[in-house]
C-alpha positions in Angstrom: -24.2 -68.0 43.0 -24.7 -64.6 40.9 -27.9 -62.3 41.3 -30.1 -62.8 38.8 -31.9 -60.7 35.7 -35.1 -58.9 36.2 -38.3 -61.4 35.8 -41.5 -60.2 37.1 -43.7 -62.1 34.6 -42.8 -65.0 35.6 -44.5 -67.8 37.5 -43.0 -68.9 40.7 -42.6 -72.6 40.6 -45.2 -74.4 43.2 -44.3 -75.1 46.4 -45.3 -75.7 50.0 -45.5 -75.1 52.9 -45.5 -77.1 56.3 -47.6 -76.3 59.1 -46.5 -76.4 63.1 -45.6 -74.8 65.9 -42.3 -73.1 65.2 -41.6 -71.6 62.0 -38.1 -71.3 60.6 -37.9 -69.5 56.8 -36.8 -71.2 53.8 -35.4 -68.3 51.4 -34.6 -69.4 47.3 -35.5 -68.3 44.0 -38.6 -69.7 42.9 -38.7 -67.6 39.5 -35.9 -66.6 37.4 -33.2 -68.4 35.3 -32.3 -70.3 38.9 -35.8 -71.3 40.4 -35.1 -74.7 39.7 -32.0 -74.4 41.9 -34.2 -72.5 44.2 -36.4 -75.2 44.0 -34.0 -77.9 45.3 -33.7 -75.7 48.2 -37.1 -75.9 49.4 -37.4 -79.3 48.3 -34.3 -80.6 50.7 -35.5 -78.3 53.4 -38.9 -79.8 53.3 -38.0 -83.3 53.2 -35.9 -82.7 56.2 -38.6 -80.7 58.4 -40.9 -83.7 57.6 -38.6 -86.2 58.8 -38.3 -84.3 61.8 -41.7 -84.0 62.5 -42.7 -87.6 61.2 -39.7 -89.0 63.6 -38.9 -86.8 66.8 -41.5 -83.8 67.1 -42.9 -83.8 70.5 -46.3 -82.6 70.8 -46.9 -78.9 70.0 -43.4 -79.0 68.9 -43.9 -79.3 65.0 -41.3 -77.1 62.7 -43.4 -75.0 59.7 -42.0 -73.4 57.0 -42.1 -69.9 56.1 -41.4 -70.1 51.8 -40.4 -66.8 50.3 -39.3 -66.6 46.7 -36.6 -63.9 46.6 -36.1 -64.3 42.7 -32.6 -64.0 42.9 -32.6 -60.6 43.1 -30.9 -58.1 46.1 -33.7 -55.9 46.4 -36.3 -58.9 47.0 -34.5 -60.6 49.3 -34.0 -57.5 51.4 -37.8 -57.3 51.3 -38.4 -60.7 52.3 -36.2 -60.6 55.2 -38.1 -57.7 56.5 -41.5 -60.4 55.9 -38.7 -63.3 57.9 -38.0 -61.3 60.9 -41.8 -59.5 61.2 -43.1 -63.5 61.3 -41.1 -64.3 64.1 -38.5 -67.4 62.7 -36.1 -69.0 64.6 -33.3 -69.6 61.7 -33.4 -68.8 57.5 -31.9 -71.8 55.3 -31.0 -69.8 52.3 -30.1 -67.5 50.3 -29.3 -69.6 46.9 -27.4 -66.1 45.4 -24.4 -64.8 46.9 -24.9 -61.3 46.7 -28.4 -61.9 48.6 -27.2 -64.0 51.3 -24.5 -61.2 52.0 -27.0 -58.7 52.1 -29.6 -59.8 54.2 -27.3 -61.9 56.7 -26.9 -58.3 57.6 -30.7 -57.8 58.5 -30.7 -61.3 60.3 -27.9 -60.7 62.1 -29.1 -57.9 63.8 -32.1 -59.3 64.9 -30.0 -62.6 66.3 -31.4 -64.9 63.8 -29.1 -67.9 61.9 -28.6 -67.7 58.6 -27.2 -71.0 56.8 -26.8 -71.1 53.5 -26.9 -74.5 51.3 -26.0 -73.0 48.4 -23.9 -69.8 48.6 -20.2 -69.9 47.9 -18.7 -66.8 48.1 -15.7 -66.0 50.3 -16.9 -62.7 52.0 -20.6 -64.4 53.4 -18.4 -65.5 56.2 -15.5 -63.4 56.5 -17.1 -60.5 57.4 -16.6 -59.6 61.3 -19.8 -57.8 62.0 -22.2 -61.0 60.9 -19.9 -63.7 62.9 -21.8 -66.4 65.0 -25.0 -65.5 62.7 -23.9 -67.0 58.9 -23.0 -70.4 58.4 -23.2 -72.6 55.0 -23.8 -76.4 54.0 -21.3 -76.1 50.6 -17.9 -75.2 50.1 -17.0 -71.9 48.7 -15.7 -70.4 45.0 -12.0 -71.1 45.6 -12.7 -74.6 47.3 -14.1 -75.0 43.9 -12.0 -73.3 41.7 -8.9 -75.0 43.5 -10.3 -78.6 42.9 -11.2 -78.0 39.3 -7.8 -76.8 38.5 -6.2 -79.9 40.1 -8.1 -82.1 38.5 -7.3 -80.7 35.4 -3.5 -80.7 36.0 -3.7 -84.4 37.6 -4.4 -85.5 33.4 -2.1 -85.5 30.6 -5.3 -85.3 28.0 -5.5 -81.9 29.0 -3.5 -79.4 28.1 -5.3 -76.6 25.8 -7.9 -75.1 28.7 -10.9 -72.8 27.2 -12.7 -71.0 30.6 -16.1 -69.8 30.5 -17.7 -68.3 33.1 -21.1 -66.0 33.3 -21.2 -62.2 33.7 -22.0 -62.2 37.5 -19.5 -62.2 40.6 -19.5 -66.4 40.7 -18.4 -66.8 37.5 -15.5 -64.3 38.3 -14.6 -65.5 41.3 -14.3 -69.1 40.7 -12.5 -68.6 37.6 -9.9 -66.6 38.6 -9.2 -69.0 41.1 -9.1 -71.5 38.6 -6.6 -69.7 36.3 -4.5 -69.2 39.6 -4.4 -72.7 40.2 -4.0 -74.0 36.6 -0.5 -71.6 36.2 1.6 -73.6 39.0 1.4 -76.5 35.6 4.1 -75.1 32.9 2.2 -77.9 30.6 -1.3 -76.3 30.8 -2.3 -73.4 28.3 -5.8 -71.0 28.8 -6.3 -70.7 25.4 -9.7 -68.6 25.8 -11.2 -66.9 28.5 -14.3 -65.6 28.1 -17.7 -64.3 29.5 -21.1 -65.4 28.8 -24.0 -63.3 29.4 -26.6 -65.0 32.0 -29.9 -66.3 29.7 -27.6 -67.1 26.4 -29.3 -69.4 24.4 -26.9 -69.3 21.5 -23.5 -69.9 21.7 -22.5 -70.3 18.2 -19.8 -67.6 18.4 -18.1 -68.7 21.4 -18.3 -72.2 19.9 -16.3 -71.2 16.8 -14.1 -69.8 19.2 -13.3 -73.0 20.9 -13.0 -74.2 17.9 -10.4 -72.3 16.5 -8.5 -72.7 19.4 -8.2 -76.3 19.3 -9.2 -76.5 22.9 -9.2 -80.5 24.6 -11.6 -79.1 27.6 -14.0 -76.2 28.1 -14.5 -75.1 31.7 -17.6 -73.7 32.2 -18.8 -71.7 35.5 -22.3 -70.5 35.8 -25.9 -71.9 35.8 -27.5 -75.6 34.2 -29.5 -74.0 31.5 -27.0 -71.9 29.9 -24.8 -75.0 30.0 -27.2 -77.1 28.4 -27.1 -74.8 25.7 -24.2 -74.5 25.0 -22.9 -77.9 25.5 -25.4 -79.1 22.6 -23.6 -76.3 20.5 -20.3 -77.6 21.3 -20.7 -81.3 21.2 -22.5 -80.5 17.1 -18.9 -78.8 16.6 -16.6 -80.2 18.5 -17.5 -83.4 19.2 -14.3 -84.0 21.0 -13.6 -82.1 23.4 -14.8 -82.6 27.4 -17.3 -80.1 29.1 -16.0 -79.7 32.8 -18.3 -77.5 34.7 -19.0 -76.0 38.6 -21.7 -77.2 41.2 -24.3 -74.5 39.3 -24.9 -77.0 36.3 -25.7 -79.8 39.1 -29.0 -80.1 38.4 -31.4 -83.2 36.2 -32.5 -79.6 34.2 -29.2 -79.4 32.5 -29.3 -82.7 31.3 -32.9 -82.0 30.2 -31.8 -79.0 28.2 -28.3 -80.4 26.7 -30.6 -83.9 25.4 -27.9 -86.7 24.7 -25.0 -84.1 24.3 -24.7 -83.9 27.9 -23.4 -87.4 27.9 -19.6 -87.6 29.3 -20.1 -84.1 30.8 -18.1 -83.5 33.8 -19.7 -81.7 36.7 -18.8 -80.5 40.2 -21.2 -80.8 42.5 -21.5 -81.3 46.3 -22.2 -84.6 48.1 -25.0 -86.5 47.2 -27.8 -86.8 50.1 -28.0 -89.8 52.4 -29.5 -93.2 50.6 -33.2 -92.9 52.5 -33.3 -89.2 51.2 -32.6 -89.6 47.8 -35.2 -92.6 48.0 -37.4 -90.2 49.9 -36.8 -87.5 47.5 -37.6 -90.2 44.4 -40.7 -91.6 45.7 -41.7 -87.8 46.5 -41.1 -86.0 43.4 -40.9 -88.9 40.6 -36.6 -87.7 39.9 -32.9 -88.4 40.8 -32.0 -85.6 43.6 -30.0 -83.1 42.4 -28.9 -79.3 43.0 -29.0 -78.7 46.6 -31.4 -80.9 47.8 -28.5 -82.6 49.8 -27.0 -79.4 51.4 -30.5 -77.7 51.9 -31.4 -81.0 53.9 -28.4 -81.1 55.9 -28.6 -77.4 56.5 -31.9 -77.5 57.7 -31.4 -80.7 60.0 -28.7 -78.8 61.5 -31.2 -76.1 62.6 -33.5 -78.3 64.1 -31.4 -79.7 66.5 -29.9 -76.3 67.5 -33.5 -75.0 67.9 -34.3 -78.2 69.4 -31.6 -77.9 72.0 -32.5 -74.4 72.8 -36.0 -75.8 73.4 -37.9 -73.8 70.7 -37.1 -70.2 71.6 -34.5 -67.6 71.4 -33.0 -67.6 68.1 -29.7 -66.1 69.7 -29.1 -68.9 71.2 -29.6 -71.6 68.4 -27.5 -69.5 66.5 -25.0 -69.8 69.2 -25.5 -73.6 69.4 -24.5 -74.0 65.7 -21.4 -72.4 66.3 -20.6 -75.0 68.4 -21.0 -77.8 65.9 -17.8 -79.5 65.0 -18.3 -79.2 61.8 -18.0 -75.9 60.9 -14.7 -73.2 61.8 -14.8 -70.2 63.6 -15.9 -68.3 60.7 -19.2 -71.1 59.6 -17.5 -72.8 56.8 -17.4 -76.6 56.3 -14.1 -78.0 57.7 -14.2 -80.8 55.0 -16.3 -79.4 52.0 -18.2 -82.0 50.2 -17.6 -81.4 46.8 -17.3 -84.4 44.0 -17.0 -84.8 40.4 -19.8 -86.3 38.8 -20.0 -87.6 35.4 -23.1 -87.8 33.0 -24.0 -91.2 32.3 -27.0 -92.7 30.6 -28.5 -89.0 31.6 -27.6 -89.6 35.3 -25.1 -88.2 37.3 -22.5 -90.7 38.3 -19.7 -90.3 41.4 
């Protein structure tokens, strides 16, 4: 995920928090052009904590939640870490952007606390030597999900004029250049536009024309659910045709919302969706279909519960060291099998 533009008139989105005994810190943007993202976050994380304490939480062994809103900016998070550390908890599920969950991992690390991220997908949060046995992360990264959108793309004959759009931060980059790597192994596939869109564009008429013109059969959009509602309304009134394929940032009901019935027959990647009772959990909760990260952020956050859990409540070194140890991940803290799927919009739902 990108970093975000500056906001600081705008209302965080209401959340809360859970009382206990141990705190661990949920970190997400709860304003900005992601806080709905953000949102899932604390949403999956919460539902998970409850569970925990509904189901196995000895006495004066309840897990509470630290909230902090980091708006999706570097600077913030790097404040709120500071706020993480000084409050003494035991592991951070979070950051949502990229360039935040790099940043502060850094801070974390160096105070032995776990970071694991449900949302981040850049490479370089795990590759870097200095932060190993400290960052881990619930999703798959930008060329897990570059790689799968090419080959599915190449694994269909209806298309074979590809139009890439991808937002101004270092996501939308990354993923798409994977993509384009990918896509040129197939002598039958043509990128005939590649463009960027500016985070917060709410009219896309130019780059519609554009797609347009080039007779495109699928767009391939990279960034965030509200600019692609926008602009998949815009391109379904002008090109009725041609199919919207887009990366796990659009995975969320608020696209749908935005794009109205032109969302219908989108194509979206997206990671796993949560286990049956959570989604029902999750429904009966908050009145919706789960979507965004409210599967990874619950997973993430399950995992840290048993590693603090093992490590009987204490020493965050060691419950970061216990979820190294979990099969799961590699040496580095990636997934060994990423979860990522295609999902299709259907009757405004999205369908495996």
């Amino acid at each position: 995920m990108p970093q975000a533009d500056l906001h600081q008139f705008e209302e965080p989105l209401e959340v809360s928090t859970i009382d206990g005994d141990h705190y661990i810190a949920i970190a997400a943007p709860l304003t900005g052009p992601y806080k709905e993202l953000g949102n899932s976050i604390v949403e999956g994380a919460n539902l998970a904590v409850q569970e925990f304490n509904e189901t196995e939480a000895q006495p004066n062994h309840k897990i509470g939640t630290i909230i902090i809103d980091d708006g999706g900016l570097v600077s913030e998070g790097l404040a709120r870490a500071d706020l993480v550390i000084a409050q003494g908890a035991l592991g951070v599920v979070g950051h949502l952007n990229s360039a935040i969950s790099i940043e502060t991992s850094k801070k974390y690390s160096q105070q032995g606390i776990a970071e694991i991220s449900p949302a981040s997908t850049n490479p370089k949060l795990t590759e870097r030597t200095d932060i190993k046995g400290y960052v881990y992360r619930t999703i798959g990264t930008d060329r897990q999900l570059g790689d799968m959108a090419a080959k599915y793309v190449m694994a269909s004959d209806d298309y074979k004029r590809i139009a890439v759009l991808y937002n101004d931060r270092a996501y939308g980059v990354s993923v798409a250049s994977e993509f384009v790597r990918v896509l040129a192994r197939d002598p039958e596939k043509e990128i005939v536009l590649y463009q960027t869109i500016p985070v917060r564009t709410t009219d896309h008429s130019l780059t519609v024309t554009k797609v347009a013109e080039t007779k495109a059969d699928l767009v391939f959009f990279i960034g965030e659910y509200n600019d692609a509602g926008y602009l998949v309304k815009e391109l379904k009134r002008v090109v009725p045709g041609v199919q919207f394929l887009a990366a796990e940032g659009v995975h969320h009901q608020s696209f749908i919302e935005i794009a109205a019935g032109a969302a219908e027959g989108s194509l979206v990647i997206g990671t796993a969706p949560a286990p049956e009772s959570i989604r029902a959990k999750y429904k009966s909760k908050f009145n919706k279909e789960s979507s965004g990260y409210v599967g990874t952020s619950y997973r993430a956050t399950k995992l840290l519960i048993q590693a603090i859990k093992a490590n009987k409540y204490k020493n965050p070194q060691s419950i970061a060291e216990t979820l190294g140890k979990n099969e799961i991940f590699d040496p580095n803290g990636d997934l060994i099998e990423p979860d990522f799927v295609i999902y299709k919009v259907l009757d405004s739902k999205f369908t495996t």
